[in-house]
Backbone bond lengths (Angstrom), bond angles and torsions (degrees), N, CA, C in turn:
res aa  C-N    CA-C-N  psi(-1)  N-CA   C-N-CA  omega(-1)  CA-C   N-CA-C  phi
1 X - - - 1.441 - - 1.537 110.73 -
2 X 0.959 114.27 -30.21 1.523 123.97 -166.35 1.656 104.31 -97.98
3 X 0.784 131.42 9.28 1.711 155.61 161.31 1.855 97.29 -92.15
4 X 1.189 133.38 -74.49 1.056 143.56 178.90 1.150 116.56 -48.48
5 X 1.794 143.57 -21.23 0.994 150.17 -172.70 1.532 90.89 -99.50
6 X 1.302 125.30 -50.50 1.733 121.81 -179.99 1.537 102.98 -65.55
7 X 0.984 135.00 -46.50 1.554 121.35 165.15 1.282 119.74 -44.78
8 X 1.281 121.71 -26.67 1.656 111.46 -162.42 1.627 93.64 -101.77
9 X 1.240 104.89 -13.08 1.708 109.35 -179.79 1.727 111.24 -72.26
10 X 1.336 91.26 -54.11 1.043 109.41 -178.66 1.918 112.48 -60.55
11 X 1.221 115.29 -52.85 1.370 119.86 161.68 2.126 131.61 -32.40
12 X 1.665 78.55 -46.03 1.789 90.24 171.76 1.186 103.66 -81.20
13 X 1.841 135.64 -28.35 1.382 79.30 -167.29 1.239 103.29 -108.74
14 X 2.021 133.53 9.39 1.118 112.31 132.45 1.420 150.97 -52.80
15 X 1.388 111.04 -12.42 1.477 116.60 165.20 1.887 102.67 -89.26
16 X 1.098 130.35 -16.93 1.293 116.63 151.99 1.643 127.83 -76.76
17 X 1.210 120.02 -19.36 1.323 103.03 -163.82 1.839 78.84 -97.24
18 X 1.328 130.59 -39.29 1.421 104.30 176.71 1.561 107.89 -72.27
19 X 1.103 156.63 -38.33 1.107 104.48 158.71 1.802 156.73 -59.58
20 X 1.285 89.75 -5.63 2.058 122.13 171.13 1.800 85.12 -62.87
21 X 1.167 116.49 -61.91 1.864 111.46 -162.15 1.184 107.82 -64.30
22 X 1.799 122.25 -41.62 1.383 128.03 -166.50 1.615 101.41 -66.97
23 X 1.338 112.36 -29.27 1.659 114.15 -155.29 2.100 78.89 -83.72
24 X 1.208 119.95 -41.65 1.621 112.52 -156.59 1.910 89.20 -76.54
25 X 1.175 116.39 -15.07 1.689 93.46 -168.83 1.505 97.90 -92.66
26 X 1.229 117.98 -40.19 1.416 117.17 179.15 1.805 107.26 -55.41
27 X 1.411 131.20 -37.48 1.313 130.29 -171.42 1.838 94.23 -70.37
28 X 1.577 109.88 -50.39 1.448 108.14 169.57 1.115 135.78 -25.53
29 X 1.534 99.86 -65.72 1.875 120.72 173.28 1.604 101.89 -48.30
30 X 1.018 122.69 -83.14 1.543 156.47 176.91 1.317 85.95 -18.81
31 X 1.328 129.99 -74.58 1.745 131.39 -167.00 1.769 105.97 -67.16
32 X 1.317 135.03 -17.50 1.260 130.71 -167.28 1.379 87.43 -97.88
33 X 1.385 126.67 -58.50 1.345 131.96 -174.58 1.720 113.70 -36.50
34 X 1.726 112.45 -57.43 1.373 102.44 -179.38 1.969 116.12 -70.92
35 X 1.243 103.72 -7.35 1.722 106.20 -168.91 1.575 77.99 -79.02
36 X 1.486 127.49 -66.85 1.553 129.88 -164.48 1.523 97.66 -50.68
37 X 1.489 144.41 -34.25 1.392 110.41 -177.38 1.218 103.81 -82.64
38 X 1.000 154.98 -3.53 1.638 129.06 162.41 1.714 115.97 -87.09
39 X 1.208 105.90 21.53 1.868 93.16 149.16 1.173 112.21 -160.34
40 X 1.027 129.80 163.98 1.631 152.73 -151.87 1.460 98.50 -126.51
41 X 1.341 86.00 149.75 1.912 95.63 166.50 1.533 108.78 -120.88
42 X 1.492 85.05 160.22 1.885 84.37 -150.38 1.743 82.74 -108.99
43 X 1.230 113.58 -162.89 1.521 119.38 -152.31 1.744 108.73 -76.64
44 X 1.652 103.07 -25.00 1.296 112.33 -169.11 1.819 105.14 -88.38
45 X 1.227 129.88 -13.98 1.283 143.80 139.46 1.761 90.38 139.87
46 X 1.097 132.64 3.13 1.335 144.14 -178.76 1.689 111.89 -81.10
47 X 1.722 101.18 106.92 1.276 112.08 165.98 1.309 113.30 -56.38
48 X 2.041 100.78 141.35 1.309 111.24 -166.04 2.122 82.09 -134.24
49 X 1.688 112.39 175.14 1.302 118.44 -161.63 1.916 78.11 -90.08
50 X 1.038 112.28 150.06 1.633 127.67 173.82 1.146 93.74 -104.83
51 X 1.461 112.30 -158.02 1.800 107.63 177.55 1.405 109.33 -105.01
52 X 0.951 85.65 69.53 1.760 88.41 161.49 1.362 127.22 -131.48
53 X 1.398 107.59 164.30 1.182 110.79 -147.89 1.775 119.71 -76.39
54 X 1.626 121.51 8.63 0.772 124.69 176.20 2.030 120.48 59.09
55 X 1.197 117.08 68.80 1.199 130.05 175.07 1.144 149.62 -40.87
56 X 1.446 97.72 -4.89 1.517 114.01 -172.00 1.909 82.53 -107.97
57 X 1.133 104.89 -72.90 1.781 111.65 -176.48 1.723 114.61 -39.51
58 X 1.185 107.94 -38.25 1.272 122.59 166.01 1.274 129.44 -26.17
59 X 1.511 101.68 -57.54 1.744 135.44 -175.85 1.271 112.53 -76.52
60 X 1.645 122.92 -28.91 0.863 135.20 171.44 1.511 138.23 -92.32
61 X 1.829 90.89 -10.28 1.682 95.67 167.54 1.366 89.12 -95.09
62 X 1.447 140.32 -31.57 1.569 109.72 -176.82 1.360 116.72 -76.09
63 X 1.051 104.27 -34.56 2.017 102.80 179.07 1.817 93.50 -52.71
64 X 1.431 131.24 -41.37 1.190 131.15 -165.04 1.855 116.53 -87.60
65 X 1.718 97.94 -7.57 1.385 90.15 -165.32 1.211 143.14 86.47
66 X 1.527 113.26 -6.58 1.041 126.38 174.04 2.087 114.11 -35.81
67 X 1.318 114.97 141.21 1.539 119.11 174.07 1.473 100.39 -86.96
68 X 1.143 132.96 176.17 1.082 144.34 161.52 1.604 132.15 -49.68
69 X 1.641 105.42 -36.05 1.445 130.71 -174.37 2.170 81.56 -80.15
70 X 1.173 135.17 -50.47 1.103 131.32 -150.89 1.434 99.91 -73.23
71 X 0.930 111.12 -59.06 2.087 130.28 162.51 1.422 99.03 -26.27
72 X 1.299 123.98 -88.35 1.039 112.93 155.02 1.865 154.25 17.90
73 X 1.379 103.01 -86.68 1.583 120.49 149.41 1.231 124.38 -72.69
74 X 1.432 115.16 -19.72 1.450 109.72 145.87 1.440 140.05 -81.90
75 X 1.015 133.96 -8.60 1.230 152.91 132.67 1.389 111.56 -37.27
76 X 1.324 114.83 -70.17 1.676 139.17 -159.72 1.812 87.41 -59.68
77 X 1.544 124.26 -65.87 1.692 117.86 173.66 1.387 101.35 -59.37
78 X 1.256 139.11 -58.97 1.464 113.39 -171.14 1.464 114.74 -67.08
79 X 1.288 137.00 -0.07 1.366 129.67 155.39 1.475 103.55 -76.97
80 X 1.400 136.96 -6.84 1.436 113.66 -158.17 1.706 77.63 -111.47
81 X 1.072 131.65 -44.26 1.450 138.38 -167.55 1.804 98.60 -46.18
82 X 1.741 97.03 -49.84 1.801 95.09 -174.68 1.651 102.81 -53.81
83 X 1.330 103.13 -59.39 1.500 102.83 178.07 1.596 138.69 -50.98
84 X 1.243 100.77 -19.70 1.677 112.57 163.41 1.462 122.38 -85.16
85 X 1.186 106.25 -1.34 1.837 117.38 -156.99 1.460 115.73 -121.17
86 X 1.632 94.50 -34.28 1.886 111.60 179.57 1.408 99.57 -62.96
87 X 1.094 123.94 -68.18 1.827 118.23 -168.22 1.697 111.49 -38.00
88 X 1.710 112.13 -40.83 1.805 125.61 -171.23 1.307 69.44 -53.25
89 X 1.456 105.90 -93.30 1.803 107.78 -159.98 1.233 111.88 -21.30
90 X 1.379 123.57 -84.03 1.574 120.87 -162.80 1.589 108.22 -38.14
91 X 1.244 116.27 -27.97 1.460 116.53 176.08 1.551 122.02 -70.29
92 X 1.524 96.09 -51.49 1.570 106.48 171.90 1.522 116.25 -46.86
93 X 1.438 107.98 -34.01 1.852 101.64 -174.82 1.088 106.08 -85.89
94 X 1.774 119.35 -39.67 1.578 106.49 169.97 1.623 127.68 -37.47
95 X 1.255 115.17 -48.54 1.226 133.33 171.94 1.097 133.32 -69.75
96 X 1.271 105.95 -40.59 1.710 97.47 151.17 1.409 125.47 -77.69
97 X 1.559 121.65 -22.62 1.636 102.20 147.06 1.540 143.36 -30.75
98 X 1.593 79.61 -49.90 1.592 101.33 -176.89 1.484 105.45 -66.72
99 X 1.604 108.25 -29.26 1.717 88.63 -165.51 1.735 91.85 -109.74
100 X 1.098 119.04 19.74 1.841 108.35 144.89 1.579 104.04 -86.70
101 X 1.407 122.53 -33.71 1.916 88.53 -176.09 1.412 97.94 -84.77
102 X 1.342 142.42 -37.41 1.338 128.43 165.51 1.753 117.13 -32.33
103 X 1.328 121.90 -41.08 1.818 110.11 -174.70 1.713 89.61 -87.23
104 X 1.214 110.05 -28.54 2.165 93.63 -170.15 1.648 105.65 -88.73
105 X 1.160 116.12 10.34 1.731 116.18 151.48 1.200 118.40 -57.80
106 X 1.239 120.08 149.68 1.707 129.95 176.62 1.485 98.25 -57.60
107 X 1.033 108.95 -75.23 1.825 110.02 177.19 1.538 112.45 -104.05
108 X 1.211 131.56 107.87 1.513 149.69 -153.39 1.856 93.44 -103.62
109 X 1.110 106.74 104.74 1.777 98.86 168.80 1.672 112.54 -78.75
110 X 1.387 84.60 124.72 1.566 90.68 -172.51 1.541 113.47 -88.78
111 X 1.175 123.77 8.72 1.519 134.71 138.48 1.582 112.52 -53.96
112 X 1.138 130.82 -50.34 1.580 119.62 -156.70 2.049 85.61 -109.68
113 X 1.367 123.24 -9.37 1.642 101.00 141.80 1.218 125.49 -67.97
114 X 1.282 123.62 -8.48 1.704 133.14 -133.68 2.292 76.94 -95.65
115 X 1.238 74.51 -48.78 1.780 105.15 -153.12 1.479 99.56 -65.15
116 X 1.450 114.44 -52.03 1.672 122.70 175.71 1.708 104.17 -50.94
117 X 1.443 113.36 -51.51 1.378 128.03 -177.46 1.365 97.76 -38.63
118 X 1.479 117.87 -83.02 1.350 124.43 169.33 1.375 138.84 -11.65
119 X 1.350 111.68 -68.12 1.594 112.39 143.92 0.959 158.20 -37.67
120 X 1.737 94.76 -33.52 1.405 123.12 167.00 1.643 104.90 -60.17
121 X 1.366 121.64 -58.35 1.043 120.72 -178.32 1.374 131.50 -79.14
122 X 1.508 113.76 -2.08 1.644 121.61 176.69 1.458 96.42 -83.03
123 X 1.285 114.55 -37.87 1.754 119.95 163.95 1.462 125.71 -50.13
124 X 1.302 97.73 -42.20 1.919 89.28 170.55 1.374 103.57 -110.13
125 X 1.570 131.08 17.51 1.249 109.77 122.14 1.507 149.51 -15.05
126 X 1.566 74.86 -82.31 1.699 109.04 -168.40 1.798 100.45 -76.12
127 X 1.502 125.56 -2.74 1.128 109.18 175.89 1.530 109.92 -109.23
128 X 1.619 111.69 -8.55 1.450 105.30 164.55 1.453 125.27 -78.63
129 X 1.674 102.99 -24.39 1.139 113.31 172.48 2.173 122.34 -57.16
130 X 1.417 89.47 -39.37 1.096 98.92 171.18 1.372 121.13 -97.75
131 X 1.075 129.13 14.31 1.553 150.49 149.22 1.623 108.28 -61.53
132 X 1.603 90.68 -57.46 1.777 94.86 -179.12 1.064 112.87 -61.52
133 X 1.493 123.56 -42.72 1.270 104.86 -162.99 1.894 106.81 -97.53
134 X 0.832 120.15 54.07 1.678 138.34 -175.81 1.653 91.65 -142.82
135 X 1.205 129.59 -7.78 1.584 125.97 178.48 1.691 87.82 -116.42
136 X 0.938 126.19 -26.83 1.789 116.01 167.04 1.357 111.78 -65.45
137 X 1.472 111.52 -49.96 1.305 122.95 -170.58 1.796 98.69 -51.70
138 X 1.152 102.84 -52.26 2.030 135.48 -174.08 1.876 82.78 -29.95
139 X 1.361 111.34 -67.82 1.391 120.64 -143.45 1.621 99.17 -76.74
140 X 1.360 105.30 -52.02 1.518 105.23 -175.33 1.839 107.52 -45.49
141 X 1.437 122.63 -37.30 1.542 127.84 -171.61 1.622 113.62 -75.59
142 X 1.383 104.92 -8.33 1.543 119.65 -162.01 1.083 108.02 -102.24
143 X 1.421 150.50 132.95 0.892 163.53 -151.06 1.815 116.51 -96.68
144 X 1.101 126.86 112.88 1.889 111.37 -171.95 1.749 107.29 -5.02
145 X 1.133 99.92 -77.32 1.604 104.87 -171.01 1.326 122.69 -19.58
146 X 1.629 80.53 -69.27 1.798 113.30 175.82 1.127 122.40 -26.72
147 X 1.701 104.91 -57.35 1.940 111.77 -162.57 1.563 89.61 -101.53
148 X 1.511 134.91 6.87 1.302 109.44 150.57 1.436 116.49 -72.67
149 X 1.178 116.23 -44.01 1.877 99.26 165.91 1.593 126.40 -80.67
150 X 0.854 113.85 25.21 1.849 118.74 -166.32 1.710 77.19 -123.26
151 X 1.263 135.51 -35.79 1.605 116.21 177.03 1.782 111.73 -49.72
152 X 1.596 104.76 -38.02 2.034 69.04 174.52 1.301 119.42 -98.52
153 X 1.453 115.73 -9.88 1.484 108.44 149.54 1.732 123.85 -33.73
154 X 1.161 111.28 -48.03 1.840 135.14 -177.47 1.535 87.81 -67.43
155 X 1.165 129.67 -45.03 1.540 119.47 -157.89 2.119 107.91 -79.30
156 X 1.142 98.79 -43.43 1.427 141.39 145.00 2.172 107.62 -19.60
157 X 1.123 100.48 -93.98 1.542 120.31 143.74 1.624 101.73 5.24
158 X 1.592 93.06 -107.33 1.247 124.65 -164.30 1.139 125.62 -59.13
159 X 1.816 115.84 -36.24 1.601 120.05 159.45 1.546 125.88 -78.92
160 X 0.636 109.91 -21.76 1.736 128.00 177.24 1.548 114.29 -33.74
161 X 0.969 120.73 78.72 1.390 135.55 -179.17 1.380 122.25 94.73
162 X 1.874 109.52 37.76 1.374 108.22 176.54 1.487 112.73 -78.77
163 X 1.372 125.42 -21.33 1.172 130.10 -165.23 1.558 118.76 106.98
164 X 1.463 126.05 2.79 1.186 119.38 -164.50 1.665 109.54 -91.41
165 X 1.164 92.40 -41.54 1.890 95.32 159.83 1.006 133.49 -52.88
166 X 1.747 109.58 -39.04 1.461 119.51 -156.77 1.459 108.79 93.20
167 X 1.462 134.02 -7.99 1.966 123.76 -169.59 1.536 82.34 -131.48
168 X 1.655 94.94 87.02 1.557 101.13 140.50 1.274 116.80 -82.04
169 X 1.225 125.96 -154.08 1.833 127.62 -145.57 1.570 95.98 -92.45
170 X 1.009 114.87 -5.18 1.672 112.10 165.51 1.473 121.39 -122.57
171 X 1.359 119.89 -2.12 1.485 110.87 154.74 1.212 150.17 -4.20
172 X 1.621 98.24 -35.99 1.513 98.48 176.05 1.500 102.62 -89.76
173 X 1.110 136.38 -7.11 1.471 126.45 -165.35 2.214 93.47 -104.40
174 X 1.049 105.37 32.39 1.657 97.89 -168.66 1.611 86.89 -107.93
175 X 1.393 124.48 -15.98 1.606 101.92 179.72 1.216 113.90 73.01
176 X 1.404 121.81 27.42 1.671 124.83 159.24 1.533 110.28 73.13
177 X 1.424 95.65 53.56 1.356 111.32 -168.93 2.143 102.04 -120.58
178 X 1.221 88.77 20.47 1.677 99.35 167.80 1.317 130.26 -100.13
């Protein structure tokens, strides 16, 4: 009898913990699914913004008040920002392709890492540069009020993974290692 009671134990809480996984993959699907309808892939296989309303910015024109006309022109610069920024990227991964088979060579010239490095960084140059000026654009659409609280958002922005904190863009996955 006491064999038969550990089976049935054992039974619930495998029919609980698969349903615990079934309930987390379905929330999974469900959460990738709504991020995937707001962008499209364009011919070169590179996701572009569709019309949507962009969810993160969203939250932040209502906490800010944004009107409709402001939503709007903000949208209209953050579509031009994607478009000034996608090519850096597409470049940045080319190049760092290139400079993973360059370090897994038998002998890796550390001149033409030197050089990939370089690029790497004239690339996120040119995308902070155009970062900034999508936070100019930000201020001109904002109303006095507005871009007095959107300044530490801007501060926010611009420091965001310099290293001075310690929480660059993966911080949270360091395990309290700050």
């Amino acid at each position: 009898m006491a064999i038969t009671k550990r089976n049935k134990i054992l039974i619930i809480i495998f029919v609980l913990l698969t349903l615990i996984n079934v309930g987390a993959a379905v929330s999974v699907v469900t959460r990738l699914n709504n991020q995937s309808e707001n962008k499209e892939i364009d011919t070169e296989g590179n996701e572009t913004p569709g019309d949507s309303k962009y969810i993160g910015p969203r939250m932040m024109m209502n906490e800010l008040g944004f009107s409709e006309e402001q939503a709007e022109e903000l949208k209209f610069s953050k579509d031009i920002l994607r478009q000034n920024t996608q090519p850096h990227m597409s470049e940045i991964r080319r190049i760092n392709q290139l400079l993973i088979d360059e370090v897994l060579k038998a002998e890796p010239d550390t001149t033409v890492i030197k050089a990939f490095c370089e690029k790497i960084g004239e690339n996120h140059a040119q995308m902070r540069f155009h970062s900034a000026m999508h936070l100019i654009d930000m201020r001109t659409i904002a109303t006095p009020d507005q871009y007095a609280k959107l300044e530490g958002f801007f501060r926010e922005m611009i420091m965001r993974g310099d290293g001075m904190k310690g929480d660059g863009p993966r911080h949270r996955h360091r395990r309290g290692q700050n």
